[in-house]
N, C-alpha and C positions, 0 to 999 in steps of 0.2 A: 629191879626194873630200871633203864635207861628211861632216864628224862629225852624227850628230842625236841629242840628246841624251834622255834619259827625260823626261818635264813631271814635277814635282816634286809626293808624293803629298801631298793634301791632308789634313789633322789628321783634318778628318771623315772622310773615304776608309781613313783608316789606321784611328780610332776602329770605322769600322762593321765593317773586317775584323777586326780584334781580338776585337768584340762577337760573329761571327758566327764565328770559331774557338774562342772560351768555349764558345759553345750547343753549335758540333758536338760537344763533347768534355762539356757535362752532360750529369748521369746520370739527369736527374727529379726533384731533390730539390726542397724547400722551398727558396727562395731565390737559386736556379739562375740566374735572368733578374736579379734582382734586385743578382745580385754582378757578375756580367759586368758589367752596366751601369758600375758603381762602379770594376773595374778598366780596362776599358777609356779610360773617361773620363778618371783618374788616369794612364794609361799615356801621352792626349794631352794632360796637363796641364791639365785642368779638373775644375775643384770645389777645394775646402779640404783635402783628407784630406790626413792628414801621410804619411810615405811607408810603402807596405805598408798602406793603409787606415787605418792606425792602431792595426794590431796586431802583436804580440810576434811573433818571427820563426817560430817553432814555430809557432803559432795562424796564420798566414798559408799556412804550408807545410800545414798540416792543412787547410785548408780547399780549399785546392788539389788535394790528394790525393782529397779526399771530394769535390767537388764536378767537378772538370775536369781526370780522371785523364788524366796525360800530357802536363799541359800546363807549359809552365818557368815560373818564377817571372818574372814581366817588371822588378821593378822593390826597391830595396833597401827592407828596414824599419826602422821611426822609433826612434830609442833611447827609451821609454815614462818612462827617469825624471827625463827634463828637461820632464814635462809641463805647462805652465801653468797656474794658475787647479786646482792639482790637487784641492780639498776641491769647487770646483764640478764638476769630472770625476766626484769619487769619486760626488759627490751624484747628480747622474743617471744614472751607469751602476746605481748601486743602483736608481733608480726604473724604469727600465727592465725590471732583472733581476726587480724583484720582480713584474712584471705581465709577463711573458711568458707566451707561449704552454704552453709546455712540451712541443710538437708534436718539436720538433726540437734537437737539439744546435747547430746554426746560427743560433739564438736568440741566444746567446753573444755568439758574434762579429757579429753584427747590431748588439747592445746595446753592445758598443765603438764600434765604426765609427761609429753613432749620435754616440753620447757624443762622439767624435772631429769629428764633423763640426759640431756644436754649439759646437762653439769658435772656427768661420770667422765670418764676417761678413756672409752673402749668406744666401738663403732658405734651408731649411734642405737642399731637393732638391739645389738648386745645390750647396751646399756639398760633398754625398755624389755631383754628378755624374749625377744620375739625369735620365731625360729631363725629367721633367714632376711636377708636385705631384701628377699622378692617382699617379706610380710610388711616391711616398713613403708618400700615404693607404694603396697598396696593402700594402705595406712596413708601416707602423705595424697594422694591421686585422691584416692575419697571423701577426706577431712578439707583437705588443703587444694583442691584443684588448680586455682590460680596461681599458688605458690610452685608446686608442682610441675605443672608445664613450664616455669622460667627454667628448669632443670634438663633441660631439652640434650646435654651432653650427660647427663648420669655422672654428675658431679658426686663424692658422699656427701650424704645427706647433712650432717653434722657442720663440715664445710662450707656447705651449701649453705646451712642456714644464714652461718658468723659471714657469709659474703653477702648474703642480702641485709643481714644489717649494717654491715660496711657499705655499701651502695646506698642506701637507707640517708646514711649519717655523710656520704661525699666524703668517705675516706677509705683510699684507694692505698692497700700497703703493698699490693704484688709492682714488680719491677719489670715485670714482663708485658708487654702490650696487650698480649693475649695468653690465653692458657697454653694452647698449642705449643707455646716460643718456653714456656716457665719449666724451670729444670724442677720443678718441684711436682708438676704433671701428673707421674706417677703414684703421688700422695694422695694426690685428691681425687685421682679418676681410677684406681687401681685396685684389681680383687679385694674384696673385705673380707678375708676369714680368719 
C-alpha cells in the first residue's frame, strides 16, 4: 500500500486562510481589514513588523479581543524596550498621534505599528505586510487624515513621513527648491513594487 502524503500548504494558501478566518470573526470596526492583512502576513513571515505587530502584549491581546473576538493570539510579542533608533520611533509615533483621526481607539495602535514598520527597509506597505500601496493610502486617509491630505503629490509614504518630521524639526536637507527641480524625484514619487 502507497502511503500518499498531504502536498505541502503554500505560505500564500495558509496566508489567505488566516486572512479569511480574521474577516470571519470582525465585528465591522474601523481597521478590521486592514489588521487581518498585517497579521496574517506577519503570521507567513512577510513584511518588517517585529513580533505582535510591534505592540506591547496587552495592546495586541486588546486588539484582538476588540476586533476578532475569539480568535488566539497566533504569534509571540516584541520586548518594546530594546527598540532601536528609539527618539526616531518616539518622533513619529508622536506625529502620527497628533494627526489622527480620533474616529476610533484603533488609531492607537495603527500609529504603533506604523511607527513600527517604519523602521524596516522596504516600502513602507511591504514593510506592514499589506497587499498594495492602494491598502496603506487607504490606511493613512482613515487613521491619519490630516497628515494625509499634506500628501497631496503621492509622495511614498515612508518618505513622506521623515519629511514631515524634518519640516517638524526646521530642517530642511533637500538642495532643491522644490521636488519638481530634485534629481532625486523619481525616488520619492515613483512606482513601488
Amino acid at each position: 500500500m502507497l502511503d500518499i502524503l498531504p502536498e505541502p500548504v503554500s505560505t500564500t494558501s495558509r496566508m489567505e486562510g488566516e486572512y479569511g478566518d480574521l474577516l470571519a470573526h470582525a465585528i465591522g470596526l474601523p481597521n478590521d481589514e486592514l489588521f487581518a492583512q498585517m497579521i496574517s502576513s506577519q503570521s507567513a513571515g512577510i513584511g518588517a513588523l517585529p513580533p505582535g505587530l510591534g505592540l506591547a502584549k496587552e495592546s495586541l491581546a486588546a486588539l484582538f479581543a476588540r476586533h476578532f473576538p475569539g480568535v488566539e493570539l497566533p504569534f509571540r510579542c516584541a520586548d518594546l524596550a530594546d527598540v532601536e533608533r528609539a527618539l526616531e520611533h518616539d518622533d513619529l509615533l508622536a506625529l502620527l498621534l497628533e494627526h489622527r483621526a480620533g474616529r476610533d481607539e484603533s488609531e492607537i495602535w495603527m500609529a504603533e505599528i506604523v511607527t513600527a514598520a517604519c523602521m524596516g527597509n522596504d516600502h513602507l506597505w511591504q514593510d506592514l505586510g499589506l497587499r498594495s500601496r492602494d491598502w496603506l493610502s487607504r490606511l493613512m486617509t482613515e487613521n491619519f487624515p490630516a497628515l494625509a491630505s499634506k500628501n497631496a503629490h503621492d509622495m511614498k509614504w515612508k518618505k513622506f513621513l521623515y519629511k514631515q518630521l524634518c519640516e517638524k524639526e526646521e530642517i530642511y536637507i533637500c538642495r532643491a527648491p522644490s521636488c519638481a527641480e530634485c534629481v532625486d524625484y523619481p525616488k520619492c514619487f515613483g512606482p513601488e513594487e
